[in-house]
C-alpha positions as CSV (number, residue, x, y, z in Angstrom):
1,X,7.7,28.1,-14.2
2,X,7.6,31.8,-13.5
3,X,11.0,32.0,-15.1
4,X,9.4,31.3,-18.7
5,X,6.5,33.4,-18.1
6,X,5.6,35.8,-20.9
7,X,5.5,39.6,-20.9
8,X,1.7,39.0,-20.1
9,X,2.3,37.0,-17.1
10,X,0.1,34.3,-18.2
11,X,1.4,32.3,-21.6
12,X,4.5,30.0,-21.0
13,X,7.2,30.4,-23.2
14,X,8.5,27.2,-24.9
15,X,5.9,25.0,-23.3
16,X,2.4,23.9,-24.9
17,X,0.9,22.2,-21.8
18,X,2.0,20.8,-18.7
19,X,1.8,17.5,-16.9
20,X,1.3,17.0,-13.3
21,X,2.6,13.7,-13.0
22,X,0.7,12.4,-9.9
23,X,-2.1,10.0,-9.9
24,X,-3.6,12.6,-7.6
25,X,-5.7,15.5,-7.5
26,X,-2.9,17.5,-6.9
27,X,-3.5,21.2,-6.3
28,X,-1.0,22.1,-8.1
29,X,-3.3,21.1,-11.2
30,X,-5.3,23.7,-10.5
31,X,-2.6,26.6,-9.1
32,X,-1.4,26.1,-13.1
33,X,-4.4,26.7,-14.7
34,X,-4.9,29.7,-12.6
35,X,-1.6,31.0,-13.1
36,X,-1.0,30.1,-17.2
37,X,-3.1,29.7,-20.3
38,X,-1.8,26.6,-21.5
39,X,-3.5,23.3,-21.2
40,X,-2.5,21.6,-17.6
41,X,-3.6,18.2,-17.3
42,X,-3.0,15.4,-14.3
43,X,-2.3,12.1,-14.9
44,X,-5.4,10.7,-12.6
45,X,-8.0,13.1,-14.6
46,X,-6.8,11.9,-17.8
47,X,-7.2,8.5,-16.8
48,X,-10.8,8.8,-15.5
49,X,-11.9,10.5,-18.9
50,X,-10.8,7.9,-20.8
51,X,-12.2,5.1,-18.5
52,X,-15.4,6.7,-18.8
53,X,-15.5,6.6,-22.6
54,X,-14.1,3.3,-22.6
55,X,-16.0,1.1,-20.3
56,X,-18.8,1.4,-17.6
57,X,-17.4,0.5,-14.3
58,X,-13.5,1.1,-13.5
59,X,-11.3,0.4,-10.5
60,X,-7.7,1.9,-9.8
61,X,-5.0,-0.4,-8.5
62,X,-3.4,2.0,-5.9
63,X,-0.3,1.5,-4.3
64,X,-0.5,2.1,-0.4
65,X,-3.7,1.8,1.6
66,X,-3.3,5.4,2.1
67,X,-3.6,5.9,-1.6
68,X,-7.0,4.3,-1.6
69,X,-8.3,7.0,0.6
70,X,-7.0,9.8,-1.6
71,X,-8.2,7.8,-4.7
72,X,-11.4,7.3,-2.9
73,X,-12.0,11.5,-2.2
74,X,-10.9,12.1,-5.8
75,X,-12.8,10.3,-7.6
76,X,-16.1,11.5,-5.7
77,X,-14.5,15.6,-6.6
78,X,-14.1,14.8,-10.4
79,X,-17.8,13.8,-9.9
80,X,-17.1,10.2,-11.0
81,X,-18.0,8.0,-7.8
82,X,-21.1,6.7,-9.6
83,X,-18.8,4.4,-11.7
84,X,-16.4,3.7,-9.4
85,X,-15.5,-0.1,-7.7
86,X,-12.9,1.4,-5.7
87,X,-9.1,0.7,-5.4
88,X,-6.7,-2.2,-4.6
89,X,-4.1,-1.7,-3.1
90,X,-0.1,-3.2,-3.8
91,X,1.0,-2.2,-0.2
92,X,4.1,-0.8,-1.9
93,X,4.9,3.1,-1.7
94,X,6.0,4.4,-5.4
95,X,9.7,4.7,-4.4
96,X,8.8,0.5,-3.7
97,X,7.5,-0.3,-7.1
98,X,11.3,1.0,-8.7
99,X,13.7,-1.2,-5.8
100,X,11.6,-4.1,-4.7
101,X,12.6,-7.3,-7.1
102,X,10.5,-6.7,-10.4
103,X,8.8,-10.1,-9.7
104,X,7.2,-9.3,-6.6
105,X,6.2,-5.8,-8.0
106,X,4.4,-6.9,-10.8
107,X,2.6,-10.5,-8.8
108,X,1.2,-7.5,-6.5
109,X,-0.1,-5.4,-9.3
110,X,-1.4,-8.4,-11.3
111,X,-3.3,-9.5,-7.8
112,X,-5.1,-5.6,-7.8
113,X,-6.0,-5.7,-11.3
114,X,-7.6,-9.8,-10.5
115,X,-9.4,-8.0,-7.4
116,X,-10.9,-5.2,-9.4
117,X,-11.9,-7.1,-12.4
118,X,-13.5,-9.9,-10.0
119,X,-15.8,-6.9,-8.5
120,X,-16.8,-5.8,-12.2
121,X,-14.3,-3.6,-13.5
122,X,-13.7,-2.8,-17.6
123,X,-11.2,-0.8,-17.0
124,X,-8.5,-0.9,-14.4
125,X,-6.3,2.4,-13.9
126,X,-2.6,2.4,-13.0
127,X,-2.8,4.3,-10.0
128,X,0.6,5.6,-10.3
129,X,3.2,7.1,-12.3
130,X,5.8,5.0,-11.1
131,X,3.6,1.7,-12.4
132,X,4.2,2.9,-16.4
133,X,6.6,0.0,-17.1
134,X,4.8,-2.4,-15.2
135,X,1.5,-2.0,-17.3
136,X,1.6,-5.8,-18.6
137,X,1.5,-7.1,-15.5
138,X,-1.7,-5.7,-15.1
139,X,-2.8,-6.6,-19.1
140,X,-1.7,-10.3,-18.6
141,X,-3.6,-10.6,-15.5
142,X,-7.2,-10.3,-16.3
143,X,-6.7,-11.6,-20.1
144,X,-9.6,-14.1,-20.8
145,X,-9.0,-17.9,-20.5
146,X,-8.7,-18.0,-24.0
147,X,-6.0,-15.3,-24.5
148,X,-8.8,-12.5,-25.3
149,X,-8.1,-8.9,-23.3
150,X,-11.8,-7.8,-23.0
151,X,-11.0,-5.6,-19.7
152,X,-9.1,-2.0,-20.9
153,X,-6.1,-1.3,-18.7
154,X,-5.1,2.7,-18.5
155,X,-1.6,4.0,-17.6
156,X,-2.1,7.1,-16.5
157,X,0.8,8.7,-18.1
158,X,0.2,7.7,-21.1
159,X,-3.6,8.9,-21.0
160,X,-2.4,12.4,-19.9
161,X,0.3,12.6,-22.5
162,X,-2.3,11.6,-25.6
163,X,-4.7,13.8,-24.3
164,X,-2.3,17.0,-24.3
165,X,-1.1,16.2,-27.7
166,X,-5.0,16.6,-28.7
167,X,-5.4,19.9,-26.6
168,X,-2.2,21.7,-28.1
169,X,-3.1,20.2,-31.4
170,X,-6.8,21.7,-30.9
171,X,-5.1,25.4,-30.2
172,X,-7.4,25.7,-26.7
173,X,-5.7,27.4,-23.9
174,X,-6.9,27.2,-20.3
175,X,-10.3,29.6,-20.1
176,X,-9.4,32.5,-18.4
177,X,-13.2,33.1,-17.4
178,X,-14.6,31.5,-14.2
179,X,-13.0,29.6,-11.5
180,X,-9.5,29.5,-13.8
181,X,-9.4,33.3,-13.8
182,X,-6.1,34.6,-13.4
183,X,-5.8,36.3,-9.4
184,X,-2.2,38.0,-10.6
185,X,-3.6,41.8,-10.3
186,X,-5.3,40.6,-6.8
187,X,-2.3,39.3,-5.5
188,X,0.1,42.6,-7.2
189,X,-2.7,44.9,-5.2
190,X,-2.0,42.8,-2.1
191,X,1.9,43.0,-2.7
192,X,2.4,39.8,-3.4
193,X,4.8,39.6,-6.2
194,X,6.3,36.3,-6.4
195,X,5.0,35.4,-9.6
């Protein structure tokens, strides 16, 4: 990204936002925001905020058992764990979800969403980029018996995607006050000049 950098350092040129697509909390969220004034959004914060004003408990359907544990310490960071039911997991790795035979793919995502709604969930988060296209799997599984859809199911993606459009089409940059603060003239002092 330094390659677009404006003269300033800190404003991307030809970019509104940016998208970390992992269903992580991936540090790279938060080296962006440091380093540019645009809006940087992940895909798992921007399905947690909208659980939260959609519904009162929510569960993630993760995809290894490895995931879970990630999910698990994430969820407690973004200050969330109080609505939590915890994840599912497919036992497929994302690469899995794309070359496995679609059928099994989507029986192990619709048995995760099942799991999670049986515990209580209202809404069920994809936890994964890679499960976009598999999102009614998920919807068909915990319909009601008589058709009705009365659990919410997020695709991360698509969460993180609306929610930029809002932020570029509020005009609100990345605060450059507090822990987002830019550390460029700390690292130039310290002769590190890579960006």
């Amino acid at each position: 990204m330094a390659k677009y950098s404006a003269a300033n350092g800190e404003t991307v040129q030809n970019f509104d936002g940016m998208i970390v697509a992992c269903f992580s909390k991936h540090p790279l969220i938060d080296a962006l925001r440091e380093s540019y004034d645009v809006p940087v959004i992940g895909i798992m914060e921007a399905s947690l905020y909208v659980a939260r004003m959609l519904g009162d408990r929510f569960g993630i359907v993760a995809t290894t058992s490895r995931s879970k544990i990630m999910q698990d310490d994430a969820v407690v960071a973004y200050g969330l764990n109080h609505f939590y039911l915890g994840s599912e997991s497919t036992h497929l790795g994302v690469l899995e979800l794309e070359n496995r035979p679609k059928e099994e793919v989507t029986k192990r995502i619709a048995h995760a969403s099942r799991s999670l709604a049986v515990k209580g969930a209202d809404t069920i988060l994809l936890g994964c980029a890679g499960m976009t296209e598999l999102i009614r799997a998920a919807k068909d599984a915990v319909r009601e018996e008589d058709g009705r859809r009365t659990i919410n199911v997020i695709d991360g993606v698509e969460a993180g995607v609306l929610m930029m459009s809002a932020l570029v089409g509020m005009g609100v940059p990345t605060s450059k006050k507090g822990v987002f603060r830019s550390e460029r003239d700390g690292r130039r002092a310290r002769g590190q000049n890579w960006l």
